[in-house]
ZALUMDO-885450 format. One line per 3 residues: number of its first residue (from 1); for each residue x, y, z of C-alpha. Coordinates in steps of 0.1 Angstrom, whole numbers. Layout:
N
NUM> X/Y/Z ~ ...
END
This chain:
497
1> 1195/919/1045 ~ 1165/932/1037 ~ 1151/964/1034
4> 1128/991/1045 ~ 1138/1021/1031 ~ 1129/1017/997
7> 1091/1013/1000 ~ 1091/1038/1024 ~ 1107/1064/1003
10> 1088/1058/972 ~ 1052/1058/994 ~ 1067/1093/1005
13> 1079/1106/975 ~ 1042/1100/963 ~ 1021/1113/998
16> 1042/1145/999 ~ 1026/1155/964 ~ 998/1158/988
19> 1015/1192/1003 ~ 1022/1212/977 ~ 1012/1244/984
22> 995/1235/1013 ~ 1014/1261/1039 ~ 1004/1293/1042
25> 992/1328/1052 ~ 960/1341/1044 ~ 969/1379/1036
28> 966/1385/998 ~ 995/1393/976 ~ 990/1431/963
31> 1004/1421/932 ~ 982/1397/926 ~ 953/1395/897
34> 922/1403/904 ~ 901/1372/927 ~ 882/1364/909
37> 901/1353/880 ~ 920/1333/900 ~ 917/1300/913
40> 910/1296/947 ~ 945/1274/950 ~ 956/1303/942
43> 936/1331/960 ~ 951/1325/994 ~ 987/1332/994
46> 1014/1318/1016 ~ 1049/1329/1031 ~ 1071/1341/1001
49> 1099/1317/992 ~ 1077/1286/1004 ~ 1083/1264/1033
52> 1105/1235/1050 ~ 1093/1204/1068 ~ 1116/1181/1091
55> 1104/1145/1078 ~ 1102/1119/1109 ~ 1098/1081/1110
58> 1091/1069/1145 ~ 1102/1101/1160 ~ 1136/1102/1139
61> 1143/1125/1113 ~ 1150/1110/1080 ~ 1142/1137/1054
64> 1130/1169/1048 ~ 1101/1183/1026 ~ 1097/1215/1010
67> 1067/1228/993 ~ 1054/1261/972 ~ 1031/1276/947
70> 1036/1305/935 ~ 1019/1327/903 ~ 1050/1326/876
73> 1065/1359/875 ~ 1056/1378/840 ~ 1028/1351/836
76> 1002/1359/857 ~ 976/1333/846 ~ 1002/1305/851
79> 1011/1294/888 ~ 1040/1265/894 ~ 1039/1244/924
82> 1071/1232/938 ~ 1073/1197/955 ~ 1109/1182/970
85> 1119/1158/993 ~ 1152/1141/1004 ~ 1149/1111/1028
88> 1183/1103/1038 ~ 1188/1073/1061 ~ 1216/1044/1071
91> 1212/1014/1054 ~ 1228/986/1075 ~ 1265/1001/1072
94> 1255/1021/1043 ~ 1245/1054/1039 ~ 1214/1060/1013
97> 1196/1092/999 ~ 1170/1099/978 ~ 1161/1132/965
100> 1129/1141/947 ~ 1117/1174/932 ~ 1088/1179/913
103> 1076/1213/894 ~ 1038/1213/877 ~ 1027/1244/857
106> 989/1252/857 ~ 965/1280/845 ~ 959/1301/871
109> 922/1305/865 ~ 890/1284/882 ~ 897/1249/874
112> 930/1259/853 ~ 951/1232/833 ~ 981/1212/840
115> 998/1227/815 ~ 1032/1209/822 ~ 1053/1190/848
118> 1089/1180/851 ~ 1102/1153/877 ~ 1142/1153/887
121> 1150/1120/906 ~ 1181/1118/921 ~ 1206/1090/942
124> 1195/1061/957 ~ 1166/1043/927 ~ 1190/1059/904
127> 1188/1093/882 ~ 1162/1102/857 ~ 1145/1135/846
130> 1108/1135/834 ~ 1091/1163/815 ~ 1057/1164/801
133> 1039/1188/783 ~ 1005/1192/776 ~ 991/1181/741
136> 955/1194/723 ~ 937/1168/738 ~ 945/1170/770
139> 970/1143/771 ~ 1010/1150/781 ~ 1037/1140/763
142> 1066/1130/781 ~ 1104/1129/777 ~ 1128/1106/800
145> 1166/1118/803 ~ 1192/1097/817 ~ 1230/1101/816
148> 1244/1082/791 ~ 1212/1074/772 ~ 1195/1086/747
151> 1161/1109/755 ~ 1133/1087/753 ~ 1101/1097/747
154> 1076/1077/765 ~ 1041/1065/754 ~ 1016/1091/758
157> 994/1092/788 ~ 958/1098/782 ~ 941/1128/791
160> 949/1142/829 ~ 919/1154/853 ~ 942/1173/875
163> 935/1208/880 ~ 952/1235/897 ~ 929/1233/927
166> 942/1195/932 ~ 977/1209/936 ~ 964/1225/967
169> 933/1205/980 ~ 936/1213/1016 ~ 940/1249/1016
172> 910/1249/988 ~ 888/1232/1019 ~ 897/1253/1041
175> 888/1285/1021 ~ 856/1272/1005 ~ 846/1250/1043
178> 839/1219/1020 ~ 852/1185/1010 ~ 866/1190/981
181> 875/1154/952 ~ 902/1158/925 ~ 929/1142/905
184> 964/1136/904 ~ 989/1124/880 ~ 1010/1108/900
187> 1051/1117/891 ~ 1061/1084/900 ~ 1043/1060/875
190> 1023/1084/853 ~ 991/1075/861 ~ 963/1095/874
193> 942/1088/904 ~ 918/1104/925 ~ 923/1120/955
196> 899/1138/982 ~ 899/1158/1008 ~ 876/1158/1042
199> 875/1189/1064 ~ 876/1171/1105 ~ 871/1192/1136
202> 894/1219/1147 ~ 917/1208/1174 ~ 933/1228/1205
205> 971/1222/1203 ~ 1003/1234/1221 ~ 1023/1253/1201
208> 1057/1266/1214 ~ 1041/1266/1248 ~ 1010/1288/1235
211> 978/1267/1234 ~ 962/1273/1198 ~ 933/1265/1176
214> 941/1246/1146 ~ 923/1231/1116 ~ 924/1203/1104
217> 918/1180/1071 ~ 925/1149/1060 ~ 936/1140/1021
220> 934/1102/1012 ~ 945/1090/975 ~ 931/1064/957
223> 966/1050/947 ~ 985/1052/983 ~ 947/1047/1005
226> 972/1064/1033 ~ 949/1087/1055 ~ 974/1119/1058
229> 956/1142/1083 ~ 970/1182/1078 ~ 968/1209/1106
232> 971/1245/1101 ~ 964/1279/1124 ~ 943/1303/1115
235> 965/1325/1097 ~ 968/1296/1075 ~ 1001/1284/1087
238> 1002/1245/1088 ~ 1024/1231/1111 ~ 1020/1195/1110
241> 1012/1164/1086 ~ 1009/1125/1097 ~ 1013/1099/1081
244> 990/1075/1096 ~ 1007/1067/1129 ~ 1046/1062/1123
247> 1057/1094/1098 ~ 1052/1130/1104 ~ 1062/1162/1087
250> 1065/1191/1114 ~ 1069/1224/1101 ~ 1106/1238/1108
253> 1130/1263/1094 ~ 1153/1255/1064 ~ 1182/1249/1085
256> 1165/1228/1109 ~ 1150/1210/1086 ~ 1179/1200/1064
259> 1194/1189/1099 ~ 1190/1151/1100 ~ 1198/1123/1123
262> 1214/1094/1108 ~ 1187/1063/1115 ~ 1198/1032/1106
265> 1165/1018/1093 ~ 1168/980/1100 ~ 1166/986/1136
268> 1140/1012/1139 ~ 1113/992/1119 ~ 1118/958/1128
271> 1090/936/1146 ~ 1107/919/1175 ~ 1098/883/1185
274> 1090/870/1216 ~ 1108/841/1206 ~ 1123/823/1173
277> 1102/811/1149 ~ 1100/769/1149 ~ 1115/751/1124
280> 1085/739/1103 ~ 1085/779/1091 ~ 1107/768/1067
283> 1100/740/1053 ~ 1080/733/1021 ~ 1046/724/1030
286> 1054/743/1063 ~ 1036/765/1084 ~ 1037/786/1120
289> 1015/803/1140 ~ 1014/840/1156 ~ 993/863/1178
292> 995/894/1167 ~ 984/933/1179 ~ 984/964/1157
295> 972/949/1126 ~ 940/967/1114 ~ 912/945/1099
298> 918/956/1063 ~ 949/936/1066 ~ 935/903/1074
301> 923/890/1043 ~ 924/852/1040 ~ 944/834/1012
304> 954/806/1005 ~ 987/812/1020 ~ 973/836/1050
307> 944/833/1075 ~ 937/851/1103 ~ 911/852/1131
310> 902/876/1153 ~ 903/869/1196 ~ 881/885/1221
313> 907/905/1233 ~ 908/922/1199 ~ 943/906/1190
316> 945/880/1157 ~ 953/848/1153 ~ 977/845/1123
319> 982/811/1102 ~ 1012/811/1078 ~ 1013/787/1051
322> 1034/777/1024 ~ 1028/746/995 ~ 1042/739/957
325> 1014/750/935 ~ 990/717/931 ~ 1004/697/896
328> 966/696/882 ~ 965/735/878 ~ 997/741/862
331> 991/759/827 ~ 1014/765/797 ~ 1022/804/786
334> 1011/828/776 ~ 986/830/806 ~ 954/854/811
337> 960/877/839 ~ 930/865/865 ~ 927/901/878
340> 919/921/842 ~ 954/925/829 ~ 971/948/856
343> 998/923/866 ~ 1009/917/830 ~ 1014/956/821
346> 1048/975/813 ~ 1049/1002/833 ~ 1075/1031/838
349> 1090/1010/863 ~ 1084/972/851 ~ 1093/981/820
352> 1080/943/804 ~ 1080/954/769 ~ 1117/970/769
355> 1136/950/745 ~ 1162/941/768 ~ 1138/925/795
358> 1125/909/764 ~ 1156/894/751 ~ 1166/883/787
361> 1133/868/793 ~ 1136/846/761 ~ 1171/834/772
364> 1163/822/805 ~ 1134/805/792 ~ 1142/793/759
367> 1113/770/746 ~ 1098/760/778 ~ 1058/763/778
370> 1052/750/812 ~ 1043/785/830 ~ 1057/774/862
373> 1088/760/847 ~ 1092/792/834 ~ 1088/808/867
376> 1113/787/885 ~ 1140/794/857 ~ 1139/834/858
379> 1138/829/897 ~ 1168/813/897 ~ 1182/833/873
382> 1178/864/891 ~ 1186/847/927 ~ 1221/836/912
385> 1229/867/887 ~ 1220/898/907 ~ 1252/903/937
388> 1230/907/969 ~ 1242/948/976 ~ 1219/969/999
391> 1230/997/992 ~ 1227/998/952 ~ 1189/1009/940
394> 1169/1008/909 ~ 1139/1020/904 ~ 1137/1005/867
397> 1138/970/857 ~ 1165/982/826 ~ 1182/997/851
400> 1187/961/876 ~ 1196/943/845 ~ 1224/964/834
403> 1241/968/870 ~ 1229/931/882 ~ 1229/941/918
406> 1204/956/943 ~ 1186/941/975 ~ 1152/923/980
409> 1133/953/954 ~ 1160/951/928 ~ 1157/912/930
412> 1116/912/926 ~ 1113/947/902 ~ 1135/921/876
415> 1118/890/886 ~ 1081/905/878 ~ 1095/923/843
418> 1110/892/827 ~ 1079/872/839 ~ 1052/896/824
421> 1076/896/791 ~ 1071/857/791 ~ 1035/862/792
424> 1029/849/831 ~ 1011/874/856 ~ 1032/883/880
427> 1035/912/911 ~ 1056/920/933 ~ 1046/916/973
430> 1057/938/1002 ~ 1057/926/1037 ~ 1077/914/1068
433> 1105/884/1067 ~ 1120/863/1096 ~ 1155/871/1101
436> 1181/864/1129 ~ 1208/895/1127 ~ 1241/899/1142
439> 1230/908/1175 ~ 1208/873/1176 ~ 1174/892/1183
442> 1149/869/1163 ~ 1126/898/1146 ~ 1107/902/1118
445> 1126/924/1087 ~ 1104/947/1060 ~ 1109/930/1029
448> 1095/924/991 ~ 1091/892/969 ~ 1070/880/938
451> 1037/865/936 ~ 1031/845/901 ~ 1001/831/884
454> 1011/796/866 ~ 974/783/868 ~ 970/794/907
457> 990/822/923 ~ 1019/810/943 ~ 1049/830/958
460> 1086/828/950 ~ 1117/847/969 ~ 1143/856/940
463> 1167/876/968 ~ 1165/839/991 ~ 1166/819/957
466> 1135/806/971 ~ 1111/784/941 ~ 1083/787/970
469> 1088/813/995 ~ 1085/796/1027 ~ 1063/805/1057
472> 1085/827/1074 ~ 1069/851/1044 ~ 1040/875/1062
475> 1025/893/1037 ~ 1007/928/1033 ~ 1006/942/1005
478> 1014/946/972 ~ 1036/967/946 ~ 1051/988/970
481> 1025/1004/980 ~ 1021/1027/1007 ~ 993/1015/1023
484> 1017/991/1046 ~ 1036/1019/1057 ~ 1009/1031/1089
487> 1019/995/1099 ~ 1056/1003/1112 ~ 1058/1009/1143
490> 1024/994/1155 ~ 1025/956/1141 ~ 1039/937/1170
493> 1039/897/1180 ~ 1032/887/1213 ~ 1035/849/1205
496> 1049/823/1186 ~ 1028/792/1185
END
């Protein structure tokens, strides 16, 4: 009932920005400007017409990528780079695609401009077209197009770092043999983030039965924190991109690569148990016990709902807890956000200041000042108006309240937008769920909830209609984001205490 496919395609949507332009030959283009007005993103060229990627989860293919940049024919000091990907997977019984494509415009010169972007989303999150533009100041101005609405144009983001060598940081390490630190504006949620490259060793690799030397760097963003190590012969073909330990793109022809296996993504990602989880998971106070391998040490930090502790044999000890916020810290709203203000923002995707969240908010709550209160009424709300349907996806918290249906992100995008518009911090959280399917094989499920501050953070399931989500809950991230993702496929439990 839960599912993996949506943080997984949004972390990839954002890590493939990472490629653009990254495959390549080294000869130079004759009809190129002279080098040195150029860029060095731009000064090694790559195979005409760009180049195809098979996208793999755990060995399956569930996508493709294609990538390009290219100097804009009658403007030679502009180049476009050309970013797509389609992730196409089964969804239970349900088939679900995504396809992304983003083009960015930059001056062609050292250090050149983003001069303009535009971002086509399309299928499964729902269909929406940004384009910015660049304004005097550096800033972009940026207008949203959806069918059947009006074009909205969307506040204006402040001045953009990105440069045309951060559209291609890995061949620009290569050429110059140095580490090279940028920034991107990232086409998902408009901000911009840094984002570095590290030149590693050079690796010997088999290669269609030809041993081969390859190079090899490794990008890291500041937003996704997702090492994605690159490897490319000397001719400046890359062949090869991982995503931590689970994802790879492997460089294939365009028939190939739009040549996908049908992975039903429930299956493929879930942690099996040794054996089912005891009772007292889920009861409120309740708590269990696991051991558990595969989970790196950034992962274990102790909460009041987590602790961990690590065993000589380099497994963890896991404690899962879960308890009604204590009655003596319980606030009234509006509430400070403890963390600076990030988990009360409207966002492209929250969407917290949209009049409609607003007017729903206000309904659901009414009068009630009790934060808590507050936050049991819109998780009920949401647990008992959305229709539980895994295979309809919204990317927008407008966009859940005018369908009223989605699965465990639909449930928690709404959850977190009507709480911010009431004035309580809240976040969504992104980790594993007990489950018992159809085939009876007890197993952990990838799955998101909400985390709210009322006076002290507690933890709520709106898809489970859940006031306190129980202990079964094993938490690792937050947001979506696609630090988690390295986890899938390596997380295992070897016992249930």
């Amino acid at each position: 009932m839960t599912r993996t496919l949506r943080p997984m395609s949004l972390a990839l949507a954002a890590l493939a920005a990472l490629l653009v332009g990254a495959p390549s030959a080294w000869a130079q283009s004759p009809a190129a400007p002279a080098k040195a007005a150029l860029s060095d993103a731009v000064r090694a060229p790559r195979p005409k017409g760009g180049e195809f990627f098979g996208l793999y989860l755990m060995d399956k293919k569930v996508g493709w990528l294609f990538t390009d940049l290219v100097l804009m024919p009658g403007e030679p000091q502009k180049v476009k780079s050309i970013n797509q990907m389609v992730f196409k997977a089964m969804v239970g019984t349900r088939l679900s695609e995504r396809n992304h494509r983003e083009e960015r415009v930059y001056e062609a010169k050292p250090e050149g401009r983003l001069l303009s972007f535009s971002v086509v989303q399309r299928g499964d999150g729902g269909d929406q077209t940004l384009e910015g533009t660049a304004t005097a100041d550096g800033g972009m101005r940026v207008v949203r197009k959806r069918l059947g609405h009006a074009d909205e144009v969307l506040p204006m983001t402040p001045p953009t770092k990105e440069r045309v060598e951060d559209a291609d940081q890995t061949r620009v390490a290569l050429l110059r043999k140095a580490n090279v630190r940028g920034f991107v504006l990232d086409g998902m949620d408009l901000e911009t983030y840094g984002i570095s490259t590290t030149l590693e060793p050079s690796e010997q690799r088999t290669l269609n039965g030809v041993k081969v030397k390859l190079g090899k760097a490794t990008s890291i963003s500041d937003k996704e924190k997702v090492p994605v190590a690159t490897y490319v012969t000397e001719r400046g073909e890359m062949v090869l991109v991982d995503f931590g330990q689970t994802m790879q793109a492997r460089k294939e022809t365009e028939a190939v690569a739009k040549r996908m296996d049908l992975v039903e993504v429930f299956g493929l990602t879930r942690v099996v148990l040794p054996k089912p989880l005891p009772e007292s998971a889920r009861a409120v106070p309740g708590s269990v016990s696991l051991v558990v391998t595969g989970l790196p040490e950034k992962f274990r930090v102790n909460s009041y709902r987590q602790k961990f502790s690590a065993k000589p044999d380099g497994n963890v000890d896991v404690t899962l807890k879960a308890a009604a916020p204590a009655k003596a810290a319980l606030k009234g709203r509006p509430l400070a956000d403890p963390d600076g203000g990030e988990n009360l923002k409207s966002t492209l995707m929250v969407e917290s200041s949209a009049p409609a969240i607003r007017e729903q908010s206000k309904k659901i709550i009414g009068d009630e000042k009790d934060a808590y209160q507050a936050a049991l009424k819109v998780n009920a709300w949401v647990a008992t108006h959305l229709e539980k349907d895994y295979g309809a996806s919204a990317d927008r918290a407008t966009d859940v309240l005018r369908q009223k249906r989605g699965d465990c992100t639909e449930h928690s995008l709404l959850s977190v937008a009507l709480l911010r518009a009431a004035g309580i911090p809240a976040r969504r959280i992104d980790g594993v769920i007990y489950m018992v399917n159809q085939d009876g094989v007890p197993a952990l499920y990838w799955h998101e909830w909400v985390e709210v501050f009322v006076g002290e953070w507690t933890q709520m399931d709106p898809t489970f209609n859940q006031p306190v989500a129980d202990a079964t809950h094993f938490a690792f991230g937050t947001e979506g984001n696609a630090e988690i993702t390295p986890l899938i496929g390596t997380l295992k439990v070897l016992e249930v205490k």
